[in-house]
LUMLO-211557 format. One record per residue (C-alpha): residue number from 1; x, y, z. Coordinates in steps of 0.25 Angstrom, whole numbers. Example, Ala and Ser with C-alpha at 12.3 -4.5 7.8 and 13.67 -1.06 7.14 Angstrom:
2
<node><i>1</i><x>49</x><y>-18</y><z>31</z></node>
<node><i>2</i><x>55</x><y>-4</y><z>29</z></node>
This chain:
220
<node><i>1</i><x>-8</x><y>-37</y><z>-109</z></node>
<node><i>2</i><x>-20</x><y>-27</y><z>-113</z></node>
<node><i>3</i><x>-26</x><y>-28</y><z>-128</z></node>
<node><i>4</i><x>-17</x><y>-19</y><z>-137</z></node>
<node><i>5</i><x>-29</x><y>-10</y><z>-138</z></node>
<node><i>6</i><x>-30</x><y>-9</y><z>-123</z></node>
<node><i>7</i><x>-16</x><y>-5</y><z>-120</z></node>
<node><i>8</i><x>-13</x><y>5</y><z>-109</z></node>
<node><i>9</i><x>-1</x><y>17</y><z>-112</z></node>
<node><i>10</i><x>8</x><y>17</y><z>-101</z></node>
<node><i>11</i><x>16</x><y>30</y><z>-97</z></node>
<node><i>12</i><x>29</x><y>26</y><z>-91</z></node>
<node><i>13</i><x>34</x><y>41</y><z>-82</z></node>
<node><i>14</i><x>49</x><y>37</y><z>-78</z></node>
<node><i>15</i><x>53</x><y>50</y><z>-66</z></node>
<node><i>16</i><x>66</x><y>56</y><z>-69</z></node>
<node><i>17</i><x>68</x><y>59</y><z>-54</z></node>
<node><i>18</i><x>66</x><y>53</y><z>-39</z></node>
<node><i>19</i><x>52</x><y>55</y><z>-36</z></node>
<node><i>20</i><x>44</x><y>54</y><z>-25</z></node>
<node><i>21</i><x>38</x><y>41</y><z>-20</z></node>
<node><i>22</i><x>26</x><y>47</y><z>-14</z></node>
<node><i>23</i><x>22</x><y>56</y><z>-26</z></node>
<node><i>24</i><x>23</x><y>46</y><z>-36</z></node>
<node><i>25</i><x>14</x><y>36</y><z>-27</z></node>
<node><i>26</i><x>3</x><y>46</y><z>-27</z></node>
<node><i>27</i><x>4</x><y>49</y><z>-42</z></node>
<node><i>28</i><x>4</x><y>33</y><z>-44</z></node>
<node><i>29</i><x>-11</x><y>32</y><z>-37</z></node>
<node><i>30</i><x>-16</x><y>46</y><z>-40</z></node>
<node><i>31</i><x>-12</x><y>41</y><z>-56</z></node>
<node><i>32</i><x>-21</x><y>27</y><z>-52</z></node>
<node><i>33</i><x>-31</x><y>31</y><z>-44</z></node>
<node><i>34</i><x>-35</x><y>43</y><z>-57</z></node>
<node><i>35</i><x>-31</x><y>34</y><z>-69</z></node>
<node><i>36</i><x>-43</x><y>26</y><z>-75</z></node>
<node><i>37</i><x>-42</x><y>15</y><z>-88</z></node>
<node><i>38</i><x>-37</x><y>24</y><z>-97</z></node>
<node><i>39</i><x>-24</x><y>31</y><z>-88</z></node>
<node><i>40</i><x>-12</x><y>26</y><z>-95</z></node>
<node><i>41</i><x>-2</x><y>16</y><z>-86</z></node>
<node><i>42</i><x>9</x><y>20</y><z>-80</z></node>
<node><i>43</i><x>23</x><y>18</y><z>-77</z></node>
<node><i>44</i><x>32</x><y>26</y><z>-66</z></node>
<node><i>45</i><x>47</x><y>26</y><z>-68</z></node>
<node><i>46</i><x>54</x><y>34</y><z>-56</z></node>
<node><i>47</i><x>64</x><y>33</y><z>-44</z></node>
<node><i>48</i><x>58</x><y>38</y><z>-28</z></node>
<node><i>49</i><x>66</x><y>45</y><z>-18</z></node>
<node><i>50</i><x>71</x><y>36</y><z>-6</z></node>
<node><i>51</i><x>56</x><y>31</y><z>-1</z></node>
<node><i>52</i><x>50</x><y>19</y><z>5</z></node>
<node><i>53</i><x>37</x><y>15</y><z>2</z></node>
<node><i>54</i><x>28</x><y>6</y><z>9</z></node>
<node><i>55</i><x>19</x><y>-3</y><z>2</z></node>
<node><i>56</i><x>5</x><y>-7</y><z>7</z></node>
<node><i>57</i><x>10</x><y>-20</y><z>15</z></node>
<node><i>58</i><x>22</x><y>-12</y><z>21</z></node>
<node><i>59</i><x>24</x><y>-14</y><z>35</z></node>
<node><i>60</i><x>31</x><y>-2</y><z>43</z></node>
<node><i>61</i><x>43</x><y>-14</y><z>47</z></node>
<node><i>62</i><x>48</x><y>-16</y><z>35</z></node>
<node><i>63</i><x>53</x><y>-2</y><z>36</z></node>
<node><i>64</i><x>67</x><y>-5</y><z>44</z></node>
<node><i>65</i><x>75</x><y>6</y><z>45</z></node>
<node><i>66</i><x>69</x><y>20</y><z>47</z></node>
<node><i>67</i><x>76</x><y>29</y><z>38</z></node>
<node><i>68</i><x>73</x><y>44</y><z>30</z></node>
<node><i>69</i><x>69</x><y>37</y><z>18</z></node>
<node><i>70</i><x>52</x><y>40</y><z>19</z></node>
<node><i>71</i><x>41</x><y>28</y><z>19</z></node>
<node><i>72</i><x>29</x><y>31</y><z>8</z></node>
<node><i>73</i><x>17</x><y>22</y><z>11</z></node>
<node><i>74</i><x>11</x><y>17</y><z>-1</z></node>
<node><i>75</i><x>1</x><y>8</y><z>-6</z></node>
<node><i>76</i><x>9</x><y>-2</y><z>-16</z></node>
<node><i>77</i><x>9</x><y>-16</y><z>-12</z></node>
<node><i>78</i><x>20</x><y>-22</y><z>-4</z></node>
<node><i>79</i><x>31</x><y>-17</y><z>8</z></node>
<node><i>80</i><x>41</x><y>-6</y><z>9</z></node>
<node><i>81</i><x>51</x><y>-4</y><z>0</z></node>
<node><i>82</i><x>61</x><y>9</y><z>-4</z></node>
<node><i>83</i><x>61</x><y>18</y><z>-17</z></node>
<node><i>84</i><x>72</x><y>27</y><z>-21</z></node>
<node><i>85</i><x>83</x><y>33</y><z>-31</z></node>
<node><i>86</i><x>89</x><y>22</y><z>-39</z></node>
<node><i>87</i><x>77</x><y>12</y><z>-40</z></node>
<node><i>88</i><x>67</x><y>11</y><z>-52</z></node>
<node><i>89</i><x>52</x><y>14</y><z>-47</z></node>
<node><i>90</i><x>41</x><y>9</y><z>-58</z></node>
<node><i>91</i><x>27</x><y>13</y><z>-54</z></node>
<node><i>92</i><x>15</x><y>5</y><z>-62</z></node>
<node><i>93</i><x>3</x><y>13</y><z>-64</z></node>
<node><i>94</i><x>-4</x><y>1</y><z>-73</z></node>
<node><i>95</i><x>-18</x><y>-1</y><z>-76</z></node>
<node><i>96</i><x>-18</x><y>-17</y><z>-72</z></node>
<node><i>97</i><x>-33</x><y>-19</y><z>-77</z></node>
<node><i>98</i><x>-29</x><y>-13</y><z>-92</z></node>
<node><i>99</i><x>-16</x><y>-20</y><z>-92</z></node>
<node><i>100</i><x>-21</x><y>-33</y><z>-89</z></node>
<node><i>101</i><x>-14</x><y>-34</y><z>-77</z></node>
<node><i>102</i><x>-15</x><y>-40</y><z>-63</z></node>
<node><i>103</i><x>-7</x><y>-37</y><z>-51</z></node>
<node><i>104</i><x>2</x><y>-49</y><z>-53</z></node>
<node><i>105</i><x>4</x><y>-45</y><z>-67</z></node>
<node><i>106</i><x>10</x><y>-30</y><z>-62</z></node>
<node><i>107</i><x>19</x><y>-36</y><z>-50</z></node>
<node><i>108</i><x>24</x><y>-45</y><z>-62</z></node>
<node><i>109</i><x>27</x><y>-35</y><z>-72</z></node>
<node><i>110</i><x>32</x><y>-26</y><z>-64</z></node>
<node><i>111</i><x>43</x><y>-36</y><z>-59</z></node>
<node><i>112</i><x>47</x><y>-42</y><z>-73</z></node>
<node><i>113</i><x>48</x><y>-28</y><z>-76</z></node>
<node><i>114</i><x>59</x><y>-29</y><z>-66</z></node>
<node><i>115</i><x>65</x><y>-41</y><z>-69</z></node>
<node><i>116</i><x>65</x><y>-39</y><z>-85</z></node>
<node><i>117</i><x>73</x><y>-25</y><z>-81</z></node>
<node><i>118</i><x>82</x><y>-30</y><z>-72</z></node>
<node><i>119</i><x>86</x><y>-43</y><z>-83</z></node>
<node><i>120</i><x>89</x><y>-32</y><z>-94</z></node>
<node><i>121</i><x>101</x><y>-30</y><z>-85</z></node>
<node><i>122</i><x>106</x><y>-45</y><z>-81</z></node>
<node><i>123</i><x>97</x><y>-44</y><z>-69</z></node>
<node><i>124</i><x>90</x><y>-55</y><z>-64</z></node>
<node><i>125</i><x>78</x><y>-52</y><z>-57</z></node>
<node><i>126</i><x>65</x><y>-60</y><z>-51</z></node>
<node><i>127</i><x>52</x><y>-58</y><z>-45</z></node>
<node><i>128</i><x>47</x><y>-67</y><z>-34</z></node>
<node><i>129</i><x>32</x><y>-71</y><z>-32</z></node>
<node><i>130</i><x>33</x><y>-68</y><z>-16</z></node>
<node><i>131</i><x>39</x><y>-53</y><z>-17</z></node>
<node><i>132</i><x>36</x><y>-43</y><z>-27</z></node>
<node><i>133</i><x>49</x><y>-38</y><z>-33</z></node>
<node><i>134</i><x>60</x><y>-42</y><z>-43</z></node>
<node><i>135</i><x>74</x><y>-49</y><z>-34</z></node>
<node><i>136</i><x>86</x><y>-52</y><z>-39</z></node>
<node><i>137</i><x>94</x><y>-63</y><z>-31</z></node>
<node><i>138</i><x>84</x><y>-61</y><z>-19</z></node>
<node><i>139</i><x>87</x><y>-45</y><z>-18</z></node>
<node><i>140</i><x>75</x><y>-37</y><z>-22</z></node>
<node><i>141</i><x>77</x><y>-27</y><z>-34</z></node>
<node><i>142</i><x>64</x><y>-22</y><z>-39</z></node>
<node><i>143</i><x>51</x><y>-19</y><z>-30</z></node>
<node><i>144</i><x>38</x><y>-18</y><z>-34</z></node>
<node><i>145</i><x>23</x><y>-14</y><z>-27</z></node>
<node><i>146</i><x>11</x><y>-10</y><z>-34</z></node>
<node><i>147</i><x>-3</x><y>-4</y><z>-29</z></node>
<node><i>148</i><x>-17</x><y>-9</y><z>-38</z></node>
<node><i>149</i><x>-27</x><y>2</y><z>-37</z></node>
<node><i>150</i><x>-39</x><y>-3</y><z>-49</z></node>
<node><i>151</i><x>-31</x><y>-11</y><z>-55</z></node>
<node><i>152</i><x>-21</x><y>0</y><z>-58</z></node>
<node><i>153</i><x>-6</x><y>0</y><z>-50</z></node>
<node><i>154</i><x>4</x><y>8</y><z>-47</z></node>
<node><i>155</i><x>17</x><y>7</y><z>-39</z></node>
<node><i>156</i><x>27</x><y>-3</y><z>-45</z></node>
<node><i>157</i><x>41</x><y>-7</y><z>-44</z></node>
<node><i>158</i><x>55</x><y>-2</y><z>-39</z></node>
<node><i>159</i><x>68</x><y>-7</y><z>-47</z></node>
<node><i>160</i><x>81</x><y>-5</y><z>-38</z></node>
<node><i>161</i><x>92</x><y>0</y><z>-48</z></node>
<node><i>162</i><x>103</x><y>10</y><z>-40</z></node>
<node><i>163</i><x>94</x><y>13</y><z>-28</z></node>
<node><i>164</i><x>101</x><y>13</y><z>-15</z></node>
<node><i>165</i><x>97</x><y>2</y><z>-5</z></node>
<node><i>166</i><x>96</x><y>8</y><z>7</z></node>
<node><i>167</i><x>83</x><y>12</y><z>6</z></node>
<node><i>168</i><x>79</x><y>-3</y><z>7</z></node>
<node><i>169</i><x>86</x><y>-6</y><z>18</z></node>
<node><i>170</i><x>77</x><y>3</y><z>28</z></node>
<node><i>171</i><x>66</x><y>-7</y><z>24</z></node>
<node><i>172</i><x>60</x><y>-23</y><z>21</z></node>
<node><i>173</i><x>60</x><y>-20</y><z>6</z></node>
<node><i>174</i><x>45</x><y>-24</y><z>1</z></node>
<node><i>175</i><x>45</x><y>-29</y><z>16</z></node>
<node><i>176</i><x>55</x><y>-40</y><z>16</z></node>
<node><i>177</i><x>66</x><y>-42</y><z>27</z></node>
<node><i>178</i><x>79</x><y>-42</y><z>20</z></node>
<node><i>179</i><x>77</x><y>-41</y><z>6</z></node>
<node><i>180</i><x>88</x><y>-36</y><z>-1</z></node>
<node><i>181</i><x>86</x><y>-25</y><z>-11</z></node>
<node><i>182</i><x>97</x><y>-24</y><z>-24</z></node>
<node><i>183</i><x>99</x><y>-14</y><z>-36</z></node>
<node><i>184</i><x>101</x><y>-15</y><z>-50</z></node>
<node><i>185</i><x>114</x><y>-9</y><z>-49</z></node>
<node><i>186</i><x>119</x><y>-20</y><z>-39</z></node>
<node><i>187</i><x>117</x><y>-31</y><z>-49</z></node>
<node><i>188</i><x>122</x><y>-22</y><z>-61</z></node>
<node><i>189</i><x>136</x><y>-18</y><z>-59</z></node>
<node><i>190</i><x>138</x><y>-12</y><z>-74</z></node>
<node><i>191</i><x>129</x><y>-2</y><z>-81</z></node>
<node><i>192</i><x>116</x><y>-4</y><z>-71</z></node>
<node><i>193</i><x>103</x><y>3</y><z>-78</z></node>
<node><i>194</i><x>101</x><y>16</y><z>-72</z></node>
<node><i>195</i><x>84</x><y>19</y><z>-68</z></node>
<node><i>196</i><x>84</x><y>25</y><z>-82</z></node>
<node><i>197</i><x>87</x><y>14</y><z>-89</z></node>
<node><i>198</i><x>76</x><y>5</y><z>-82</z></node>
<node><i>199</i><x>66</x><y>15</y><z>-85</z></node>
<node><i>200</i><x>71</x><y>15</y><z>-99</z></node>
<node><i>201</i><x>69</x><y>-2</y><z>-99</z></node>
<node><i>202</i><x>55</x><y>0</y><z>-91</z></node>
<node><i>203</i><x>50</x><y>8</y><z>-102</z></node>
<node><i>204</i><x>54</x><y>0</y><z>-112</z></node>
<node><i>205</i><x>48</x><y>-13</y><z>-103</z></node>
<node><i>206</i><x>34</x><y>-6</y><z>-104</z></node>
<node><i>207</i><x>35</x><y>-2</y><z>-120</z></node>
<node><i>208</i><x>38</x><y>-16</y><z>-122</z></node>
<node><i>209</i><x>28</x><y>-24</y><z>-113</z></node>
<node><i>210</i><x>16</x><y>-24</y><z>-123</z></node>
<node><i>211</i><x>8</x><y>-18</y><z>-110</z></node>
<node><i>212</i><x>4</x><y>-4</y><z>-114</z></node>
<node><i>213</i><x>2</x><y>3</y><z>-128</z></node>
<node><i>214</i><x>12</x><y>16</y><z>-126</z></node>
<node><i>215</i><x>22</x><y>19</y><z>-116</z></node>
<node><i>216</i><x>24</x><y>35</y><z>-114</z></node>
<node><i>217</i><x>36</x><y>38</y><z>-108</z></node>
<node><i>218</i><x>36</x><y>50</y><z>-98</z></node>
<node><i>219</i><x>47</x><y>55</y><z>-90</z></node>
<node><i>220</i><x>45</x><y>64</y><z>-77</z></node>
């Protein structure tokens, strides 16, 4: 953790509507290619139209079935894997270097992020050292990918809540044969939270971590 003195503020922007993958994948490296030690981090809180997007070790094979959905190439770690309505996207823009972190230490925040969400409502969830992402009984909930450019990163994790499926069914997700996705709202059956409410409990996640010196809220 930085020195109290040293703390960054971190401006969380939580997107009210679908928004386009390919937009806010430009505004994520235009914002880290421009920002320098005194830019303040941030955190991305938004929902994507149907997209898939291919990671930097994606292979064209591991997109099965060809379909309507469009394919973004992007240069986040790992495979192909599917965005869309009814999944939380989280996008960390951190300065690495001033939070004291390494890539290690991001890949692992981000998925206890996950996991400590997921328990707040009787879910159990784990990570596994030989596949990025957050599981429950073998079926994949949570996704995550990042790009380090200077030792800042952007891209981040996907949290599956409502979303439909399908979309993942075209496709290896993160390029494994078979691997069976599953929602929030398949193991909840009463009163499952809404994107909101996990925005809401993200929010008050980062207020709490002892990470940064003020949180400013901004909705767009």
């Amino acid at each position: 953790m930085t020195d109290a003195v040293l703390k960054p503020t971190l401006i969380i922007r939580q997107f009210t509507q679908l928004t386009p993958y390919a937009d806010r994948f430009q505004d994520m490296k235009q914002l880290t290619e421009q920002r320098d030690a005194e830019t303040p981090d941030e955190l991305w809180l938004l929902q994507h139209p149907d997209v898939l997007t291919q990671g930097q070790a994606g292979k064209p094979e591991h997109i099965l079935i060809p379909s309507n959905i469009p394919v973004v190439q992007t240069d986040r770690g790992g495979q192909v894997t599917w965005h869309g309505p009814g999944q939380l996207v989280a996008y960390f823009m951190f300065d690495l270097n001033r939070l004291g972190w390494n890539v290690r230490t991001l890949v692992s925040y981000a998925e206890n992020l996950m996991i400590e969400l997921l328990k707040k409502y009787g879910i159990e969830a784990y990570a596994k050292p030989d596949a990025p992402g957050v599981y429950v009984n073998e079926r994949k909930i949570g996704s995550l990918g990042f790009k380090i450019r200077r030792g800042r990163s952007y891209h981040g994790l996907a949290l599956n809540i409502n979303c439909d499926l399908a979309g993942f069914h075209t496709i290896n997700p993160c390029g494994y044969a078979g691997l069976e996705m599953v929602r929030i709202h398949d193991l909840i059956q009463q009163n499952p939270p809404s994107f909101e409410n996990l925005c809401v409990d993200i929010i008050e996640t980062l207020e709490n971590s002892g990470y940064f010196n003020k949180v400013q809220i901004v909705q767009q």
